[in-house]
Every structure is written in structure tokens, then in C-alpha cells.
C-alpha positions as CSV (number, residue, x, y, z in Angstrom):
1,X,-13.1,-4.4,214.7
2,X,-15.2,-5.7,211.7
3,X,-12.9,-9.0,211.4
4,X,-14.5,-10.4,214.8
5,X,-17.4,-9.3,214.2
6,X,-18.0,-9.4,218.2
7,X,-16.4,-7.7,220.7
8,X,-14.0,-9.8,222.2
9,X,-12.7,-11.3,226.0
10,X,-10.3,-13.3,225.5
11,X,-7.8,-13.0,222.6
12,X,-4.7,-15.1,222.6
13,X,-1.5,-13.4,220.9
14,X,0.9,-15.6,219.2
15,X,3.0,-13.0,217.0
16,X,6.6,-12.2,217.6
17,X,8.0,-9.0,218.6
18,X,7.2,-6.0,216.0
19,X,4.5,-3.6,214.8
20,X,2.2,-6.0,214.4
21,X,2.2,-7.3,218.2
22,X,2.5,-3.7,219.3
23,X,-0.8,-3.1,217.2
24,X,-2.6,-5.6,218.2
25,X,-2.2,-5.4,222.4
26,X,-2.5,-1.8,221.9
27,X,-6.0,-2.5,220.3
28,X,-6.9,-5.3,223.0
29,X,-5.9,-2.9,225.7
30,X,-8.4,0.0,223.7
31,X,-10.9,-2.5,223.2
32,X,-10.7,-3.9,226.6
33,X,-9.8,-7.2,225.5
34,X,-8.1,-9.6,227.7
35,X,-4.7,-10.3,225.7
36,X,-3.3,-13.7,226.5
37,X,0.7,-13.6,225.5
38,X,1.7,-17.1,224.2
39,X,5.0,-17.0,224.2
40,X,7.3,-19.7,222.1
41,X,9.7,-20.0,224.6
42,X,7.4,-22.0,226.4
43,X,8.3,-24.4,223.5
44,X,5.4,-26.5,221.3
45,X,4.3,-28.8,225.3
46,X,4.0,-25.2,227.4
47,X,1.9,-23.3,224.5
48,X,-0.2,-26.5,224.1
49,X,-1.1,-26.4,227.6
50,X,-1.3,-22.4,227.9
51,X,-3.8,-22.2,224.7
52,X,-5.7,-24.9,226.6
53,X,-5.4,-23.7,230.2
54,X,-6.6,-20.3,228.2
55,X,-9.6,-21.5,226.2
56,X,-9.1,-18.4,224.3
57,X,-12.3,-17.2,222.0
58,X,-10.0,-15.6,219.4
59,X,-6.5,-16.6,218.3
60,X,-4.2,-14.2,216.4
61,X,-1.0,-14.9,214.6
62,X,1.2,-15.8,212.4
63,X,1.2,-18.6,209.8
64,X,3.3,-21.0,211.5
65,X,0.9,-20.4,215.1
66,X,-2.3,-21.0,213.2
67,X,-0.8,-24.2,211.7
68,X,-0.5,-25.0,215.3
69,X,-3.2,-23.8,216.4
70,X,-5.3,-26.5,213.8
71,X,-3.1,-29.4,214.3
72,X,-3.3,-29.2,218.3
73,X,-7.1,-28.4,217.9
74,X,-6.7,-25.4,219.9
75,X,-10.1,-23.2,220.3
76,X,-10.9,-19.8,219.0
77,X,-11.5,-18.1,215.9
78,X,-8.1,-17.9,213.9
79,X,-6.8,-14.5,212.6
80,X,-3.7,-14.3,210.8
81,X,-1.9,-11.3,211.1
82,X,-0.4,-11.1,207.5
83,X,-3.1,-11.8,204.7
84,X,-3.5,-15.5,203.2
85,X,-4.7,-16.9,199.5
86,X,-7.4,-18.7,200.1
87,X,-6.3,-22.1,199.9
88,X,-4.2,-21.1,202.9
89,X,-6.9,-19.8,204.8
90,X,-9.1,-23.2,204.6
91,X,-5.8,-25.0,205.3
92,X,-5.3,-23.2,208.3
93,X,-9.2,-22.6,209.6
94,X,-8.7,-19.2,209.3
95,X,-11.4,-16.6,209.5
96,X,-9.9,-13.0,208.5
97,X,-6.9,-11.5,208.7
98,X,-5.7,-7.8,210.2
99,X,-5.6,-6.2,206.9
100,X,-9.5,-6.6,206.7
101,X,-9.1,-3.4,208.8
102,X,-11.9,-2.3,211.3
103,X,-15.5,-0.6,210.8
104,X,-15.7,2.5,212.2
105,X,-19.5,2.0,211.8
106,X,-18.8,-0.4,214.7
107,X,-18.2,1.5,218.1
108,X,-15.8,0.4,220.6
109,X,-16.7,-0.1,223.7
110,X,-16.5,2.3,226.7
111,X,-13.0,2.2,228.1
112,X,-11.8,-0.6,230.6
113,X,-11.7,0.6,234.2
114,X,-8.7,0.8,236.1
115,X,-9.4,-3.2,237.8
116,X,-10.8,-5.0,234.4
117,X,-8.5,-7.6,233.5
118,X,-5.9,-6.8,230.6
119,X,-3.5,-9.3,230.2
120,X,-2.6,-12.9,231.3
121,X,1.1,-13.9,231.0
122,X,2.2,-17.3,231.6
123,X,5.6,-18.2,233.2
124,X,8.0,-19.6,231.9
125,X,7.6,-22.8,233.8
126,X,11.2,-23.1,234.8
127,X,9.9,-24.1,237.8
128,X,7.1,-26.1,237.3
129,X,4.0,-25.7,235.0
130,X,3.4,-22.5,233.3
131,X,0.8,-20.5,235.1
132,X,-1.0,-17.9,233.4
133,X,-0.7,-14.5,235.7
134,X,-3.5,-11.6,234.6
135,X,-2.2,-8.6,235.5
136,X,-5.0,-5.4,235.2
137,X,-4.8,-2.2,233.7
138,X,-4.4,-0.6,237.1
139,X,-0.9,-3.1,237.4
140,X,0.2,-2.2,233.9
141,X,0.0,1.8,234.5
142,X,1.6,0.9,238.1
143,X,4.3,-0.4,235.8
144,X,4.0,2.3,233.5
145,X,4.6,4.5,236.3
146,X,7.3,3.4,237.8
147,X,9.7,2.8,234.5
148,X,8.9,6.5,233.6
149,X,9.6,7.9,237.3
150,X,13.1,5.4,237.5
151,X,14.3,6.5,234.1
152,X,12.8,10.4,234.2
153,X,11.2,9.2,230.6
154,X,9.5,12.5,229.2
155,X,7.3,13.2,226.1
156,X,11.0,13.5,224.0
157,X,12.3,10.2,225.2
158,X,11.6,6.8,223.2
159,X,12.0,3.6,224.5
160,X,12.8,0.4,222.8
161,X,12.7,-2.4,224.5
162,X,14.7,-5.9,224.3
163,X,12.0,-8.3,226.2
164,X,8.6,-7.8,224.2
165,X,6.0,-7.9,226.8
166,X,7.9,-4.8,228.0
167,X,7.2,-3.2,224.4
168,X,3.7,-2.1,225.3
169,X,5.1,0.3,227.7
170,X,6.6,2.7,224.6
């Protein structure tokens, strides 16, 4: 879209569950962007180190991320998903927000193929470190797949999930 001006690989996400996180990994998954999930449940050490570890080129979120995101120096161009005044934007280094909309003079990209990278998910570390896991679109459909065929979901059915990495999957 016109805010990025560039079409995109890497993209972290740091919004919590709702339309606008549902809006914007359905539009990385379109635009076959890589959609890294930053999760605060890693806590403030584990998204440090995933943002890092991710060297993302484009970081979307909400106020409080970007805040992070430009005291902890992370990289990436910040988008905020909810527009700013422009005090706030300088404050917060960010570039646009998601109600800049798109250009449609600006065509996407063919569609990703089945093995292109889609996501990368991190752990939650309960283990050790937090490893970030990609998963491609060929894994996600899999998923897909098998969710619809275990819970005979049809074309009538909604689904509304609890855990919102699962969310994408409505």
C-alpha cells in the first residue's frame, strides 16, 4: 500500500488481538509479506531480542509498541495503526499510519506460492530463548485444512478464536 511506499519482506506486527491485527496479516499474507508476530507475552527482554533477532524492515503497531520500538532503537519504518497528531508522530519516529489507506494505482504483487515464507512466530521461551519459527503458506493452509476437516467448518460456520495467532484462520 501507498503508506510503505515499497513492497515489503519483513513486517513485524505488534497489535493486540482485533480488526486491526486481522487486517493487517490478512494484507501481509495478500501482499506476500513475511508477518513477524511479536507477542507481549514474551514480556519487554523477549520482544527486545525478537525485534532484534528479526531485523524487521517495517514495524506496525500501536502507540505504546512504537514508543518501544524508539526507546529500544529497534529497526524498521514505524506505522501506527490508529492515526497520530503530529507532535506524536515525531515523538514516536513514526512514518504513516493505516488510515493513509492504500493506492490502488499501486499493484500488488503476484500472489505468494505455496513454499514462500508467511509468517515467523517466536516461542514463548519457556524453555529457553525465544526462537522465531516461519511457518509457509503451504503450513498455514495445512493448518487451515485440518481445523476445517476436525470441526466440519462450512461456508455458514464462523469461528472465533481465543488465542490470536489462530485468528487468521476465520
Amino acid at each position: 500500500s501507498s503508506f510503505l511506499n515499497v513492497y515489503i519482506f519483513l513486517l513485524a506486527v505488534m497489535i493486540p488481538p482485533g480488526i486491526e491485527l486481522a487486517t493487517v496479516l490478512f494484507g501481509c499474507l495478500r501482499a506476500g509479506a513475511v508477518a513477524v508476530l511479536i507477542d507481549a507475552g514474551l514480556g519487554p527482554k523477549g520482544m527486545h531480542a525478537a525485534v532484534r533477532l528479526a531485523a524487521p524492515e517495517v514495524l506496525v503497531g500501536v502507540p505504546a509498541a512504537l514508543g518501544a520500538a524508539r526507546t529500544l532503537s529497534w529497526s524498521g519504518r514505524r506505522v501506527s495503526v490508529e492515526p497520530l497528531s503530529a507532535a506524536k508522530r515525531r515523538a514516536l519516529g513514526v512514518h504513516a499510519d493505516l488510515s493513509t489507506g492504500g493506492d490502488a494505482a499501486i499493484p500488488l504483487p503476484p500472489p505468494p506460492g505455496r513454499e514462500d515464507a508467511a509468517a515467523v512466530v517466536f516461542t514463548s521461551g519457556a524453555t529457553g530463548p525465544s526462537k522465531g519459527v516461519t511457518y509457509t503458506h503451504r503450513q498455514l493452509e495445512a493448518q487451515r485444512d485440518a481445523l476445517r476437516q476436525l470441526y466440519a467448518i462450512t461456508g455458514q460456520d464462523r469461528l472465533v478464536a481465543a488465542f490470536a495467532p489462530f485468528a487468521i484462520y476465520g
